[in-house]
C-alpha positions as CSV (number, residue, x, y, z in Angstrom):
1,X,0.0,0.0,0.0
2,X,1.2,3.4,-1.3
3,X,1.8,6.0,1.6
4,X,-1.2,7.9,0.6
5,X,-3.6,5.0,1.4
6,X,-2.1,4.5,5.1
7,X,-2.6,8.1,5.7
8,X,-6.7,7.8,5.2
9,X,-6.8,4.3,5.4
10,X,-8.0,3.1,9.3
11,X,-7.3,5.4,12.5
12,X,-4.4,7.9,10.7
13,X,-6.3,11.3,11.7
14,X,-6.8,10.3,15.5
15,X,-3.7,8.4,15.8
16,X,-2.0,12.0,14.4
17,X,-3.4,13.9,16.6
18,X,-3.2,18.2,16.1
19,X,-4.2,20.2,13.7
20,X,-3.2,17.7,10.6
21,X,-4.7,14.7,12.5
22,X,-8.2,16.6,13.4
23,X,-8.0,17.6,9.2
24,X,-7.7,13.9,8.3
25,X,-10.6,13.1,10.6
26,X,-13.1,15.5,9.4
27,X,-11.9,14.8,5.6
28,X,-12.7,11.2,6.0
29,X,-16.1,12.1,7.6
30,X,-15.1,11.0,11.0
31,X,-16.5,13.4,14.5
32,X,-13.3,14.1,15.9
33,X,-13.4,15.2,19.6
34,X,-10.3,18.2,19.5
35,X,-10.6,18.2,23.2
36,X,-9.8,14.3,24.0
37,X,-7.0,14.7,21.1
38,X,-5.4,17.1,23.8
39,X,-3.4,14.7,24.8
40,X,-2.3,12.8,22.2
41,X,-1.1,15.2,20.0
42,X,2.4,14.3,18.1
43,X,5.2,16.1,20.1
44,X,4.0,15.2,23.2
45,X,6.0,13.0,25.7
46,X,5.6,10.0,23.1
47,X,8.1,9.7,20.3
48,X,6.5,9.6,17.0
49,X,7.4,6.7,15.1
50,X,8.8,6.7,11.1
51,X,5.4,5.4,10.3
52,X,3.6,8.3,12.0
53,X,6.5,10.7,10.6
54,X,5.8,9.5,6.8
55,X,2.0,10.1,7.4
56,X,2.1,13.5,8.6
57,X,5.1,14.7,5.8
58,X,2.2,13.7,3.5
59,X,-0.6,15.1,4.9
60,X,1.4,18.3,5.8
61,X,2.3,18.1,1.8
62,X,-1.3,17.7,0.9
63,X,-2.3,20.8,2.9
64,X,0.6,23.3,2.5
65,X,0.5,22.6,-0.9
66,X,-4.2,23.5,-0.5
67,X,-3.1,26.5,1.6
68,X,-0.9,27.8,-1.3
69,X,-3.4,27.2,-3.9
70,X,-5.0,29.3,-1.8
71,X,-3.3,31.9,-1.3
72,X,-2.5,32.7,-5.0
73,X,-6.4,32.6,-5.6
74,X,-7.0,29.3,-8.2
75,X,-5.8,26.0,-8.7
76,X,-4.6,25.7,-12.0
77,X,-4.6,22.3,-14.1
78,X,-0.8,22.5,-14.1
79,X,-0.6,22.3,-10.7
80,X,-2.7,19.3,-10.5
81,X,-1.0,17.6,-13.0
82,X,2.2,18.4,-11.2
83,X,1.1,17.2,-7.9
84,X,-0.2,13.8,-9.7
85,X,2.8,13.2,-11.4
86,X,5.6,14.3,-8.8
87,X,3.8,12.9,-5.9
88,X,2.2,9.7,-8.0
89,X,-0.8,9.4,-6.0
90,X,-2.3,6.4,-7.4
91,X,-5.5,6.9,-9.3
92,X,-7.7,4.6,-6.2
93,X,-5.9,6.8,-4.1
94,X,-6.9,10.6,-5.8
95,X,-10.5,10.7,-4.2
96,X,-9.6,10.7,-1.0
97,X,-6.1,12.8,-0.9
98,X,-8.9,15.2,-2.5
99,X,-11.2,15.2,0.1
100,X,-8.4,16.1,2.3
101,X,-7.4,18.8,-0.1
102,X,-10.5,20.6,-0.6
103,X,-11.3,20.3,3.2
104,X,-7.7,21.9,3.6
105,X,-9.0,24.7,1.0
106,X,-12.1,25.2,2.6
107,X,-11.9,25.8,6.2
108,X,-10.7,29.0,7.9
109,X,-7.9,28.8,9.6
110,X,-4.2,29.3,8.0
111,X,-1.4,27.9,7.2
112,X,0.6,28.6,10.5
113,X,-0.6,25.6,12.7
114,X,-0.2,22.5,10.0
115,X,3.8,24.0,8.9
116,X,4.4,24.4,13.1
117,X,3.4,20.7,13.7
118,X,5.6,20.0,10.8
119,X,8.3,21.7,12.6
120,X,7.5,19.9,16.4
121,X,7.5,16.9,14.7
122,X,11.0,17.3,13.1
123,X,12.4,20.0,15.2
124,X,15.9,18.6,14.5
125,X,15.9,17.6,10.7
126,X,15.9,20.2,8.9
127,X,16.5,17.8,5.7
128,X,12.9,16.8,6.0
129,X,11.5,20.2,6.1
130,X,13.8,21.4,3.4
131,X,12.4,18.9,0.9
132,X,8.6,20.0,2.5
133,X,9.5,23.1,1.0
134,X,11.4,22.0,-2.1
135,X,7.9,19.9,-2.9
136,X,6.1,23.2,-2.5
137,X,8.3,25.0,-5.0
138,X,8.2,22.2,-7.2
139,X,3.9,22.7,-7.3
140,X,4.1,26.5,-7.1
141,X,6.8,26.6,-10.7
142,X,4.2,24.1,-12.3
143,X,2.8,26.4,-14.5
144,X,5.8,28.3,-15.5
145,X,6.4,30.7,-13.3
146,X,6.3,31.4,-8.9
147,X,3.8,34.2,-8.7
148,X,4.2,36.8,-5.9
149,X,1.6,35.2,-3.6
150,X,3.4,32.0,-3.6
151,X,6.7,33.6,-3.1
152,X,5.0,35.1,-0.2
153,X,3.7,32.2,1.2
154,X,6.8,29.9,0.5
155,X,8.5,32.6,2.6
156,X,6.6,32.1,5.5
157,X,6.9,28.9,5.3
158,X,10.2,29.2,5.3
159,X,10.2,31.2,8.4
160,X,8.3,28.6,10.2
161,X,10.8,25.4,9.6
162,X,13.8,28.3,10.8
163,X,15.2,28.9,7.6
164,X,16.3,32.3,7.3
165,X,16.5,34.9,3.9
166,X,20.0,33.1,2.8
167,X,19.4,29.6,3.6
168,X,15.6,30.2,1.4
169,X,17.6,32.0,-1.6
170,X,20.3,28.7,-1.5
171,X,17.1,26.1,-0.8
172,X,15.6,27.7,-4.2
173,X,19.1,27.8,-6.3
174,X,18.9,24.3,-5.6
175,X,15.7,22.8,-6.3
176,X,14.2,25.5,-8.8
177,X,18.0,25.7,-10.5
178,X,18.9,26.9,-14.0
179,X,21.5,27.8,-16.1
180,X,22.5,31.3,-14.5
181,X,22.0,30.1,-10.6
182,X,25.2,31.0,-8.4
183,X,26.9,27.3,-7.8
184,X,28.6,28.8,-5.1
185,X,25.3,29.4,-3.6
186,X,23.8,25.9,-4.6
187,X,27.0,24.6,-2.4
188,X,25.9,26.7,0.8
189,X,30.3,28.3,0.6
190,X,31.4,31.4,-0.3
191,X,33.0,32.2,-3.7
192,X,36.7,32.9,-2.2
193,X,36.3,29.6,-0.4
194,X,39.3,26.7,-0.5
195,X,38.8,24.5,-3.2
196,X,39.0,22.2,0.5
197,X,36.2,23.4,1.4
198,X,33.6,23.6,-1.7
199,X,35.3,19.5,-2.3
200,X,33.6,18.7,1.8
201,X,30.7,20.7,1.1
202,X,29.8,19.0,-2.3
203,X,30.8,15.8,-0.3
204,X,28.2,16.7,2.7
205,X,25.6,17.4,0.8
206,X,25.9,14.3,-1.4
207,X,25.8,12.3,1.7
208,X,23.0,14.2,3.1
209,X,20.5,13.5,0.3
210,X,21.3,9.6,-0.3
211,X,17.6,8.1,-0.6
212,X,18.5,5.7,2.1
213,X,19.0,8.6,4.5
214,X,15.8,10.5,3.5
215,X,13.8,7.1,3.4
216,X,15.4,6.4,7.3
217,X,14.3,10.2,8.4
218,X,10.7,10.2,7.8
219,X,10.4,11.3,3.9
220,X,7.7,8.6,2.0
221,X,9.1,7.2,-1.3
222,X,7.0,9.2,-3.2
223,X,9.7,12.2,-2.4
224,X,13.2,10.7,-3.1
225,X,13.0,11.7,-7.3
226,X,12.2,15.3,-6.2
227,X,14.9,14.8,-3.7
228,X,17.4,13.2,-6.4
229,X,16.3,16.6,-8.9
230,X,18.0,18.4,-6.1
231,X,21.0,15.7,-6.2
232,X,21.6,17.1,-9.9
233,X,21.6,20.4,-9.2
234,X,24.5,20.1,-6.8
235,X,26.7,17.6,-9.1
236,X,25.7,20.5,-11.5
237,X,26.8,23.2,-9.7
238,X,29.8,21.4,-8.4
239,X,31.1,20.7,-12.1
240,X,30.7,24.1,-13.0
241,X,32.8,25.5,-10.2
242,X,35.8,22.5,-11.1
243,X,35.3,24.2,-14.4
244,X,35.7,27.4,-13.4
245,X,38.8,26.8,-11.1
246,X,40.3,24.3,-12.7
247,X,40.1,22.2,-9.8
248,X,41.2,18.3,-10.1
């Protein structure tokens, strides 16, 4: 089963707890009791598991991603499209990652408490939240260009998971890169840096985005190929700067 059908499948929206979990209730037609949920809220005393970790990265995917749309005012068929094919939500599967999407589109209140459980839930892996973000970006470019409500609201975002004005501007080189995009920047180093330094940086970052590494923090399957666009980008900007320095 695909992660998409575990996270509406049986109990997903009271065993998530907060505001994703009470979402995933009312999407699936359930009464969920917010008060008795008190308590068993994810980043509580209890450790979440990587099962409970996968389920809320996708939910939290499937309702940032309904919060933007809202915020730029329409959906576009683009974006759809984009969200079928990166995420490859099976087609059994669409009817109910809808509900969830339209209830995330409907109700009132913002986009604030779903991207702060994202963050109590992974207050330590910033990996995870960076490819949260990178799947955003991925949906907002769909139809050819970021439009200046969803820069807005990628920005927020952003502030949410603690990633500051640079750290967003090197986050977008790399996973919305093209041919002009600073390499050095892409690397996270500095452009008078030791060739050293940009070789351990590339090196780092390689070893931070192995699937196997992703898979064992929390990220579902469905996210490793937008991960491994961002794998590219790097090797990319790396050869550029060998190029550039001459660098053996």
């Amino acid at each position: 089963m695909s992660i998409w059908g575990k996270i509406i499948g049986g109990a997903a929206g009271f065993a998530l707890g907060g505001p994703i979990g009470a979402l995933v209730g009312v999407a699936a037609g359930h009464f969920v009791d917010r008060a008795s949920m008190r308590g068993r809220q994810v980043g509580g005393s209890a450790a979440p598991g990587i099962e409970t970790k996968r389920q809320v990265f996708a939910v939290a995917l499937i309702v940032l991603c309904a919060k933007m749309a809202k915020a730029d005012g329409q959906v576009t068929r683009d974006e759809i499209d984009a969200f079928k094919r990166i995420f490859r939500v099976p087609e059994r599967e669409m009817e109910q990652v809808g509900q969830i999407f339209n209830e995330a589109r409907r109700e009132s209140t913002g986009f604030e408490p779903y991207a702060e459980q994202v963050m109590e839930i992974f207050p330590h892996n910033h990996h995870v939240r960076e490819e949260l973000l990178a799947a955003l970006f991925h949906i907002a470019q769909a139809d050819g260009v970021i439009h200046e409500g969803e820069l807005a609201y990628l920005k927020s975002v952003a502030r949410i998971f603690q990633f500051n004005e640079r750290d967003f501007e090197r986050i977008f080189s790399r996973h919305i890169g093209s041919d002009d995009a600073d390499p050095y920047e892409i690397l996270g180093v500095e452009r008078d840096a030791e060739d050293a330094e940009i070789k351990r940086a590339y090196h780092d970052l390689i070893r931070e985005n192995h699937p196997d590494r992703l898979m064992a923090e929390g990220l579902p399957q469905e996210m490793i190929d937008v991960a491994n666009e961002k794998v590219a980008f790097i090797n990319d900007a790396y050869d550029r700067i060998e190029k550039l320095r001459g660098m053996k």
